[in-house]
C-alpha positions in Angstrom: 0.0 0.0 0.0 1.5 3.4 -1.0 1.6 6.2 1.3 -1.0 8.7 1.7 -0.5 12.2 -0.1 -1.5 15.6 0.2 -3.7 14.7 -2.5 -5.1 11.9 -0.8 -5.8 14.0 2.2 -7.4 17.4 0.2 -9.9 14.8 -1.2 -10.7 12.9 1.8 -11.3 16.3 3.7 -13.5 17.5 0.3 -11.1 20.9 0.0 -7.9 21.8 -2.0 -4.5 20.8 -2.0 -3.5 24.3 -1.1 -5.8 24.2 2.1 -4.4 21.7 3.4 -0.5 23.2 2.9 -2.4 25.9 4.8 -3.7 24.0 7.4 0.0 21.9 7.6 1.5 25.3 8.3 -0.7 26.8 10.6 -2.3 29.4 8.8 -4.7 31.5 10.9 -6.2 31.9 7.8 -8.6 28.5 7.5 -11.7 28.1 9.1 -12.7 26.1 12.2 -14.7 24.1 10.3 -12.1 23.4 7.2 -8.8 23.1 9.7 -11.3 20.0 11.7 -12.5 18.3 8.2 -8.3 18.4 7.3 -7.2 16.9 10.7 -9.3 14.8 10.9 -8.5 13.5 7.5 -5.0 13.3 8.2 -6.0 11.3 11.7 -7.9 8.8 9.3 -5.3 8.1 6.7 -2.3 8.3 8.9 -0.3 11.1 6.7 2.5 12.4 7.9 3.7 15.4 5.9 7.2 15.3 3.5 9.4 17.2 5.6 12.0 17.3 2.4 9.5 18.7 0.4 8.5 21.4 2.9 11.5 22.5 3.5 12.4 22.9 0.1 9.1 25.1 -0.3 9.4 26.8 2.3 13.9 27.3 2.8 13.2 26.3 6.4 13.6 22.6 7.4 13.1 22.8 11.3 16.6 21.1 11.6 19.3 21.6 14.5 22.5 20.1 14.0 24.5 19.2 17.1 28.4 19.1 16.2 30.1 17.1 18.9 33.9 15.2 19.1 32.4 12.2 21.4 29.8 10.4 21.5 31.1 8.6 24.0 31.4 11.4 26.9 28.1 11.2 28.8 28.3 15.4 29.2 26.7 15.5 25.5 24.0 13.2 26.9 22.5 16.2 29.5 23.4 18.7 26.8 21.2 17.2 24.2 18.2 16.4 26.9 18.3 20.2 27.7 18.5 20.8 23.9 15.5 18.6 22.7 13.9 20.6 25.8 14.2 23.9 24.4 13.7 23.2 20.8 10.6 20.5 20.8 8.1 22.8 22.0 9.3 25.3 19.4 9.0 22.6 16.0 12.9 21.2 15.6 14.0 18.1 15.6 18.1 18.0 16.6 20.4 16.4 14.3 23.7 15.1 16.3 27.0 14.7 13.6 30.0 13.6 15.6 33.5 14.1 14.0 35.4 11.4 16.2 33.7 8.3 14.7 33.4 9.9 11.3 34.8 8.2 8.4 38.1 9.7 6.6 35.5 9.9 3.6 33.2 11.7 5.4 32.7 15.4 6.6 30.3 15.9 9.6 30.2 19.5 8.9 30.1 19.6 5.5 26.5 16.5 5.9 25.1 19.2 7.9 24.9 22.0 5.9 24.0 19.7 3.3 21.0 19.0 5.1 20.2 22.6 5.2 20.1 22.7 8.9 18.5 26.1 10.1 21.0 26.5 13.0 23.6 24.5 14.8 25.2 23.8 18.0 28.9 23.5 18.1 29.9 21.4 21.4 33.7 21.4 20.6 36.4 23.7 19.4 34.7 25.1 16.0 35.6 23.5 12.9 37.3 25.9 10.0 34.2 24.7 7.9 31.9 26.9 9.9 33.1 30.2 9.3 31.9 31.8 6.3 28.6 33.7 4.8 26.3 30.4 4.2 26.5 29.1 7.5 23.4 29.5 9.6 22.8 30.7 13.0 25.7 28.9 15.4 25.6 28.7 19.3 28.8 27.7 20.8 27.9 25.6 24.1 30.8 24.9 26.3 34.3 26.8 26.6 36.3 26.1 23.9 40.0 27.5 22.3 38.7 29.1 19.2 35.2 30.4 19.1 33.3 32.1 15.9 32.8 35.1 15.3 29.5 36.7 16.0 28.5 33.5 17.5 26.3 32.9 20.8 28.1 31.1 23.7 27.3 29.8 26.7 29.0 27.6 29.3 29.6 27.0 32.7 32.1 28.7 34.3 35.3 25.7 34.1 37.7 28.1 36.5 35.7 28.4 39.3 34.5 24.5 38.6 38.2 23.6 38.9 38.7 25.9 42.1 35.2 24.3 43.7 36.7 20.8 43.4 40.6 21.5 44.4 39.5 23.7 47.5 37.2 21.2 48.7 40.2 18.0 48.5 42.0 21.0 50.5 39.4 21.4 52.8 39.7 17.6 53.4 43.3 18.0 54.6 45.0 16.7 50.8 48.1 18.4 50.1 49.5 15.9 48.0 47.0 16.3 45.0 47.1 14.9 41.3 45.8 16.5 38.1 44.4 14.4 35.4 44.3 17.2 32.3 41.7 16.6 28.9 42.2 18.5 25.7 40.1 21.6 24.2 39.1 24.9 26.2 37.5 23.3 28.9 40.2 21.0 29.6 42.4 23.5 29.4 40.7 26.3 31.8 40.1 23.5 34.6 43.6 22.4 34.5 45.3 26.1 34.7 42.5 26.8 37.2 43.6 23.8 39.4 47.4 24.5 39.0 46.7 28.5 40.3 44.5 27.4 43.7 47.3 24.7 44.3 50.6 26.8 44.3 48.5 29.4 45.7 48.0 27.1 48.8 51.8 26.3 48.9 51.6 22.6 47.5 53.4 20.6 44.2 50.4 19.3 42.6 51.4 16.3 39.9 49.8 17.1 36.2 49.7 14.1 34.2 50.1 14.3 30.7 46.7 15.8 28.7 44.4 13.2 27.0 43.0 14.9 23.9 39.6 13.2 23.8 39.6 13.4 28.0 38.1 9.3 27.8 38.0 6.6 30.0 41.0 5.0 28.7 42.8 7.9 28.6 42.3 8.6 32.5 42.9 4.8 33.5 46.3 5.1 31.6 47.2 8.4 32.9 46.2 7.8 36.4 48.3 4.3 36.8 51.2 5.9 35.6 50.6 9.1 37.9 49.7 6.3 41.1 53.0 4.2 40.3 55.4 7.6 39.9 54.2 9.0 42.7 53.1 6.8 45.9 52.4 9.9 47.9 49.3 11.2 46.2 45.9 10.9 48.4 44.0 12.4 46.0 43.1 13.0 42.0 40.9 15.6 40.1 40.6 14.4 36.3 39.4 16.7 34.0 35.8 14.9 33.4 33.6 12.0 35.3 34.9 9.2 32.6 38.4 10.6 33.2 37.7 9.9 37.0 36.0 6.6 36.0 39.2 5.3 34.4 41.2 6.7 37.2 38.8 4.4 40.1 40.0 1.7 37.9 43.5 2.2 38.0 42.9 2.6 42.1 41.2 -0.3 41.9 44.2 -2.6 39.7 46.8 -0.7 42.2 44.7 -2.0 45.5 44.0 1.8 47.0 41.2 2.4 48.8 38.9 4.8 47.7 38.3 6.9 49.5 40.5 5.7 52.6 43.9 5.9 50.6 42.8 8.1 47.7 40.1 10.7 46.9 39.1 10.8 43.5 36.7 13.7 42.0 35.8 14.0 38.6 33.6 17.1 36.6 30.4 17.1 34.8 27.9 15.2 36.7 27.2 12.6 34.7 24.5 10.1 35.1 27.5 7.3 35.7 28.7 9.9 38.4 25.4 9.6 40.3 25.1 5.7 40.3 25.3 3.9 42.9 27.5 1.9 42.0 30.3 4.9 41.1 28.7 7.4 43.7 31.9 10.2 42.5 32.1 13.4 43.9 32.2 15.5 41.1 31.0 18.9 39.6 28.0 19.7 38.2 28.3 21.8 35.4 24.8 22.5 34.5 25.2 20.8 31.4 21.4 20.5 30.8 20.9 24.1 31.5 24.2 24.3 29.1 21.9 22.8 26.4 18.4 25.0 27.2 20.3 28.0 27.3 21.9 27.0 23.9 18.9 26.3 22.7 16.7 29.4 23.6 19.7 31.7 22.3 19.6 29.5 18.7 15.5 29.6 18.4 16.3 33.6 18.6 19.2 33.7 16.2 16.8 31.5 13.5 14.3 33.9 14.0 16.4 36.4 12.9 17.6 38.3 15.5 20.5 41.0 15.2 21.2 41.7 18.8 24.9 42.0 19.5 26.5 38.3 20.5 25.3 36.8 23.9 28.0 34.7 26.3 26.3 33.1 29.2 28.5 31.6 32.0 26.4 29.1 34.8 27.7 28.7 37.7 29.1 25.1 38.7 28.5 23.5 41.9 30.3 20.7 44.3 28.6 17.3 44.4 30.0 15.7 47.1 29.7 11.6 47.3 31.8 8.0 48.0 34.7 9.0 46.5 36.1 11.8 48.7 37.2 11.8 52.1 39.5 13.3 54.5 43.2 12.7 54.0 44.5 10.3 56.4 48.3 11.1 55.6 
């Protein structure tokens, strides 16, 4: 059985084809009665409109793209919940292209402006195919190196996250305290953040080397190495909750207790960071407000607005759990 058409539903409802485009688009200018005999029409023969051939029509396709670098970091999970939050009620769907498990063939950026997209979201450091003329509306979420310009941003403030989480392993009596870096802005503004509270408080924090994509792996690795060089550290801050996952499993191999022998906190909340099976003190970067607040700037920009370029910073907050206690050097 072929699908229904507009055709299909404009006879069925006993008016024209171009009524019903009206009625598809929400025209104000249909009747009661017409706009009822045309839904209930499209109820009855189960249409569901050509969203291709709409946007082509109409140069507006009610796409967000989400540009990310990993799908495997749970902070683009919250981002995109608060995303689909803000732009459902308002008629788009979010598109999510991420460049890490991209083909060498393919070009995430270049598929979505293919697809005519009406704005994106850039969740990493913005890719040199996004600056130009014919690229729509961009909101920058997260801090990052290199922004765009005339771009939106908003992000949670990574300094003061960093300073939140070093102060309180000081407030637990820690002085011997490890750094687990990522790569990118964020990465980057924790770990200087971290490094400035610690000499500022008169210790010699250990940085271990930066793990570009800021994963699980990564953290495991870099936290073993950091354990086995230096037998002194009673506590860790990685850069991210799967960096602090990978570094409880390097505790783990080693046989620390954590958090008897070792505090570990990581950053970003995550829905692993609240389980109680991990139960990590961490710091909640607001990632789904990250994501609304993204959003509600982008549904503005698509609109057409032309006020000057908005940068939001939310503030971050401690989480304490499991993983953290006082130092018993």
């Amino acid at each position: 059985m072929s699908r229904p058409t507009i055709y299909d539903v404009a006879v069925a409802a006993g008016v024209s084809k171009s009524l019903v485009s009206l009625v598809l688009r929400g025209s104000p200018r249909v009747s009661a009665a017409s706009r009822q005999a045309v839904e209930a029409a499209i109820r009855e023969l189960g249409y569901r409109p050509n969203r291709a051939a709409s946007a082509l029509a109409s140069d507006c396709t009610h796409a967000v793209g989400l540009l990310i670098d990993d799908y495997a970091n749970p902070w683009f999970i919250d981002l995109a919940r608060g995303l689909h939050e803000a732009l459902g009620p308002a008629g788009y769907r979010l598109s999510v292209a991420d460049v890490a498990t991209a083909s060498p063939a393919e070009d995430p950026v270049d598929g979505l402006l293919s697809s005519r997209v009406d704005g994106i979201v850039v969740a990493m450091d913005v890719p040199a195919g996004l600056f130009g003329p014919a690229v729509p509306p961009l909101v920058i979420a997260g801090t990052r190196a290199q922004g765009a310009p005339g771009a939106d941003s908003v992000a949670n403030d990574d300094r003061l996250g960093a300073r939140l989480a070093v102060e309180h392993l000081l407030d637990l009596g820690h002085r011997s305290i490890g750094h687990l870096p990522a790569g990118g802005g964020a990465g980057s503004a924790r770990a200087d953040s971290a490094l400035a509270v610690l000499a500022a408080a008169g210790t010699s924090p250990v940085l271990g080397p930066i793990s570009p994509a800021g994963a699980e792996a990564e953290g495991y690795r870099a936290a073993l190495v950091m354990l086995q060089q230096h037998p002194d550290l009673t506590a860790v801050f990685a850069a991210n909750d799967t960096m602090a996952l990978g570094a409880l499993g390097a505790a783990r191999e080693l046989g620390y207790d954590v958090p008897g022998r070792l505090s570990i906190i990581g950053y970003d909340n995550s829905a692993l960071a609240g389980s109680r099976l991990v139960d990590l003190t961490t710091i909640d970067d607001m990632s789904a407000d990250v994501g609304r607040e993204a959003g509600r700037l982008l549904i503005s920009r698509m609109a057409g607005s032309v006020a000057a370029p908005s940068h939001s910073t939310l503030t971050p907050a401690l989480v304490v759990r499991g993983t953290t206690a006082p130092s018993a050097a």
